[in-house]
N, C-alpha and C positions, 0 to 999 in steps of 0.2 A: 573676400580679400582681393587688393588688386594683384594682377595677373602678371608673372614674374617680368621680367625687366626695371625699367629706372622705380625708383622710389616714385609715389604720388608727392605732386608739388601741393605743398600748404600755403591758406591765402588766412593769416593770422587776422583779426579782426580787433582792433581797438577803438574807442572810444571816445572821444569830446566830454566832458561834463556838460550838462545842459548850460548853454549860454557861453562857453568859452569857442575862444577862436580857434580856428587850425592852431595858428601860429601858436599860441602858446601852449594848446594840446601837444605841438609835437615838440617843442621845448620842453619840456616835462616830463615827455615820452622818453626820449634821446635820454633825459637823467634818471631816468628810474622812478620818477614821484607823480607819475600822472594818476589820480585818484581813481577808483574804481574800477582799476584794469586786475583780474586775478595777478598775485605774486608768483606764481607759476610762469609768468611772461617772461620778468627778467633774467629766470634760470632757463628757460627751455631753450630761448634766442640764440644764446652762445654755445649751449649743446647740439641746437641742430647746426651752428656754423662749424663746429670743430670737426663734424660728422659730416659735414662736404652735403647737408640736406637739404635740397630747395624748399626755396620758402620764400615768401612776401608779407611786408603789414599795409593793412591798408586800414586808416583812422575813417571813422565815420561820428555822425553827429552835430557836423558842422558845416556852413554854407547853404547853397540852394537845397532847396528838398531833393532827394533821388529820385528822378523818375526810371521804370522799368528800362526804359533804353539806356540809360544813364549806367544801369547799373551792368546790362551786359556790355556795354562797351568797355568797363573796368574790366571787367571779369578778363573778356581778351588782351588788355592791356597789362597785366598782371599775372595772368596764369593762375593754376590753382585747380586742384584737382578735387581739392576738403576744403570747407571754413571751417578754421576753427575759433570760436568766439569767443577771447579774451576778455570782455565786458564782464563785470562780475557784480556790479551795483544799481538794481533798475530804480531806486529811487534818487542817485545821480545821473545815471546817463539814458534816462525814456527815448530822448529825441534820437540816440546813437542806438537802442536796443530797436525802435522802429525803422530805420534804414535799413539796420541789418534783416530785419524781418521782410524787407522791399527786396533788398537784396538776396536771400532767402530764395522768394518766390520768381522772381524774375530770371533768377540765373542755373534754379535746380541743383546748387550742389548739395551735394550731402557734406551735414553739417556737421560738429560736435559742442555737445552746448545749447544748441538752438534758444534762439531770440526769445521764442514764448515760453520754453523752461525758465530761462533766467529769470525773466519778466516775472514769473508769480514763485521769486524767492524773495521777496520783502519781508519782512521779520513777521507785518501781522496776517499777510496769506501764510506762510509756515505752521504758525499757530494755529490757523481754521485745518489747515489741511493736514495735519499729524496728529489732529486732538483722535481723544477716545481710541485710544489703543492701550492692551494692556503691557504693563511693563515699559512702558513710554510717558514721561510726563514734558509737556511744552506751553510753561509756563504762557496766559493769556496775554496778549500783546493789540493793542489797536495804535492807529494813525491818529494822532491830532494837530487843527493845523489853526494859525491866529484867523480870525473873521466870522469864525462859527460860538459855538456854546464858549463858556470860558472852559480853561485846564481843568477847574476842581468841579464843573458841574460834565465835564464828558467824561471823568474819571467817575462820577456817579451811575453816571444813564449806561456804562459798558459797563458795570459790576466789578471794577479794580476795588482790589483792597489793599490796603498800607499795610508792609509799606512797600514802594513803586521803584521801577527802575526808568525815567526819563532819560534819552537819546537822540541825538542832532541827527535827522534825516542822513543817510548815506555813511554815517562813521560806524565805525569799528573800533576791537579792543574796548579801549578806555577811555577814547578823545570824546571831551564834553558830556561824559556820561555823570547823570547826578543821584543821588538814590533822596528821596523824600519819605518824609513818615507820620505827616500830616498835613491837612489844607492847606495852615499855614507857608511852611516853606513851599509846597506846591505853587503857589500864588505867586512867590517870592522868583520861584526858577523861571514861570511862565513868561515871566517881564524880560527874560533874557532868549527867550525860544520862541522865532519865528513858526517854529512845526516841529514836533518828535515823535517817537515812540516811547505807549505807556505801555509797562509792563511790571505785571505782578511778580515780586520781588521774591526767589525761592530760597528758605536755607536749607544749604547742601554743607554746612560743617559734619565732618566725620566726627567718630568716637572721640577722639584724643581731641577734638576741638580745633583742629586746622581744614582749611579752605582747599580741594583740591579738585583743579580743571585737569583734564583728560582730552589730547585732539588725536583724532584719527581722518585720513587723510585719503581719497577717496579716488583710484585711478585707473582705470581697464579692467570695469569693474573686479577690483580687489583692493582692499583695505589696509593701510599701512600705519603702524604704530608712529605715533608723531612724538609727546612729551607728557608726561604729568605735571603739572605746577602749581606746588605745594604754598601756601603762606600764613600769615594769623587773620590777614584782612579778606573780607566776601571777593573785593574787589580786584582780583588776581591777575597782574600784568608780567612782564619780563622780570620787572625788579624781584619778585619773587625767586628768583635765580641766587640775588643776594642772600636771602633769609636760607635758602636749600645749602650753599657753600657752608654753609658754619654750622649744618646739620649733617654730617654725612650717610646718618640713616634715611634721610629722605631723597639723598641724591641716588644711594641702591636701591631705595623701593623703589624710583622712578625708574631705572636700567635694567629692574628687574622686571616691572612692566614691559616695559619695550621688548625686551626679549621674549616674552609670552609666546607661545603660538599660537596661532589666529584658529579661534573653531567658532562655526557656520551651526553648531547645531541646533534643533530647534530652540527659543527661547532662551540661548547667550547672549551676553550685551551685543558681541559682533554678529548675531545673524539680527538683532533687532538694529542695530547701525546699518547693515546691509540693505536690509528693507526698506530703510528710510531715504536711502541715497536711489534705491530703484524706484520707490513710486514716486519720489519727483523727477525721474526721468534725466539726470545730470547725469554727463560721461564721466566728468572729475567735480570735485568738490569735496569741504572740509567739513566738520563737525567738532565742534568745542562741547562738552558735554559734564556732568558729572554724576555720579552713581548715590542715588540717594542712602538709607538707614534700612527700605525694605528691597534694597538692589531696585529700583523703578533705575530706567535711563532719563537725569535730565538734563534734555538739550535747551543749552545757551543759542547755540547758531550753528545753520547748517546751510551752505551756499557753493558757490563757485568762487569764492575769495580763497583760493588757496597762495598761502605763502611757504614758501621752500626758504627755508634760511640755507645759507651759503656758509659752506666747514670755513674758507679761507677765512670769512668774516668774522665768525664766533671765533675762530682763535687771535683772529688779530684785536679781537675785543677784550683780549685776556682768559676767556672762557675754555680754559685746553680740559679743563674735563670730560666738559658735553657738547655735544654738539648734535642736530639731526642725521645721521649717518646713510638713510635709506632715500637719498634724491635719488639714484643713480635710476633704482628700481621705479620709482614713482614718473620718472618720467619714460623711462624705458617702455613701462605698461602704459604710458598715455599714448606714445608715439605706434606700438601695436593697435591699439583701441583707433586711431586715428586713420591707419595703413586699413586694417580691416575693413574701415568706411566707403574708404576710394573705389571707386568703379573698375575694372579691368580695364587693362592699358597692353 
C-alpha cells in the first residue's frame, strides 16, 4: 500500500474507437457516450472530484503512434502514480488497448486492468478460456468476419447449433443483437453484418416459465449484488423493469436477492463467480449470468464494462422503487484496490 501522506495520483486511461479522432473522442467523452469506455468512468470522475482526489484522463488511440519517449514524457506531463484502464472493449478500441500496452511498458506504472487482460475479454476468447469447468457453462461463441467462408458455412465448420445468438462487433446489452433459428434467416442477417459474434443460443427459462438475468459486479476483489431482471422474453433488457412493476412478487424476489449474503464457499455460485473474475486477472468487472435447472452458472458476459447506474437518474426516470444502492461500496473497494497498487510515496 502507498506510504502514508497524499493520496497516489491516478492517470485514468480512455480510449478512441478505432478510427475516430481525438476530437470527437473527447466530444463524446465530455458527454458521457464515448463507446467502450467501462460505465464506472462516469461515476467514479465526480466521486474522486467531490473527494478533493487527484486524478487525470489521458484518451489514447488516436494520432501518431506512441513511441516509448512519447509516452514518458506524458507521463511527467500528467503525473500519475496508477493507470487506471478505463478501456473496456478490445474489439472497439485494439489501436487505444495497444498504446496503452506501450504505455504500460515504457513508463512502469503499476497498472489496474492492464491492456493484455482486457485485450483477451472478447466474448469468443472468454468462451475458450472458462469452458470445461464444473458448475460453469459458457455458452460457445466464435468471431466471423465478411471475406472469408460465408455466415451459414463458418456456423457449420465451428459446430454452432440453432438456434444462434449473432452480435455487432463491440455492442452490448441488446443493440443489434439478432437471434436466428435456421440457415435461412442466417443468410438473411449476414447481408446486414460486416463481422459478429456467433454464439450458441442457451435456454435459461426457469420453472414458472420466465427469463431471469442476475449481474454481479466485481471490485477490490469483492462481489457486489447488482439486479435480477425478470421478463417473459429470452431477451432481457431494462424494459423488463416494466413487466417486474405490475409484478410485485418479482420485484421482492429481486430485493430479496440483493440482500443475500455473499458466501465464498466452496462450490456456491459466488465462489464459482469469484473464480471467474480471478483467472482472468481483471481488478473490476461485471458478469451478467443466469443459474440454469441443474444450478450450472450461465455466463452471458463477463468483462470490464462495468455500468453503475446513477440513484439521482433511476428516480428522475420515475423508478423510486429500485434503484442500485451499493455504488458507494463498489467504488469505495475500487479506489482501495487502486491505493494498494501505488508505490510508497
Amino acid at each position: 500500500m502507498a506510504a502514508t501522506g497524499a493520496p497516489p495520483r491516478l492517470l485514468l486511461a480512455v480510449g478512441a474507437p478505432d478510427g475516430m479522432s481525438a476530437a470527437a473522442a473527447t466530444k463524446l467523452f465530455d458527454a458521457g457516450r464515448l463507446p467502450g469506455i467501462s460505465g464506472i468512468c462516469s461515476s467514479l470522475i465526480p466521486w474522486l472530484v467531490a473527494r478533493g482526489h487527484s486524478f487525470n484522463v489521458t484518451l489514447f488511440g488516436s494520432g501518431r503512434p506512441l513511441s516509448a519517449e512519447n509516452a514518458r514524457r506524458s507521463r511527467e506531463q500528467t503525473g500519475g502514480d496508477v493507470l487506471v484502464n478505463m478501456i473496456c472493449e478490445p474489439q472497439q478500441q485494439s489501436i487505444a488497448l495497444d498504446q496503452v500496452a506501450r504505455y504500460e511498458l515504457a513508463t512502469q506504472l503499476p497498472v489496474v486492468n492492464a491492456s493484455g487482460v482486457v485485450k483477451a475479454t472478447t466474448r469468443p476468447l472468454i468462451a475458450q478460456r472458462l469452458a470445461h469447468q464444473d458448475g460453469v457453462r459458457v455458452p460457445h461463441c466464435t468471431l466471423w468476419r465478411t471475406g472469408g467462408p460465408a455466415l451459414t458455412e463458418h456456423i457449420e465448420r465451428h459446430g454452432h447449433d440453432y438456434p444462434l445468438l449473432l452480435r455487432p462487433l463491440g455492442q452490448h446489452g441488446s443493440v443489434g443483437l439478432v437471434r436466428v433459428d435456421d440457415p435461412a434467416a442466417t443468410t438473411a442477417a449476414a447481408a446486414t453484418l460486416p463481422a459478429c459474434t456467433v454464439t450458441d443460443f442457451v435456454d435459461f427459462r426457469s420453472a414458472d416459465g420466465l427469463w431471469r438475468k442476475h449481474r454481479i459486479v466485481y471490485s477490490g476483489d469483492r462481489l457486489f449484488r447488482r439486479h435480477v431482471l425478470i421478463d417473459r422474453e429470452w431477451n432481457i433488457t431494462r424494459a423488463a423493469r416494466r413487466f417486474m412493476r405490475d409484478r410485485p412478487d418479482l420485484v421482492a424476489e429481486e430485493q430479496a436477492w440483493i440482500k443475500l449474503p455473499l458466501t465464498l464457499e466452496r462450490g456456491s455460485v459466488e465462489a464459482r463467480i469469484l473464480h471467474q473474475f480471478r483467472a482472468l486477472q481483471l481488478d473490476f468487472g461485471v458478469i451478467d449470468f443466469a443459474l440454469s435447472a441443474e444450478g450450472d452458472l450461465v455466463v452471458f458476459e463477463i468483462n470490464a464494462c462495468v455500468q453503475i447506474t446513477n440513484r439521482v437518474d433511476a428516480q428522475a426516470a420515475g423508478d423510486r422503487r429500485y434503484f442500485e444502492a451499493n455504488n458507494e461500496e463498489i467504488l469505495s473497494a475500487l479506489l482501495q484496490a487502486i491505493c494498494e497498487r501505488a508505490p510508497a510515496r
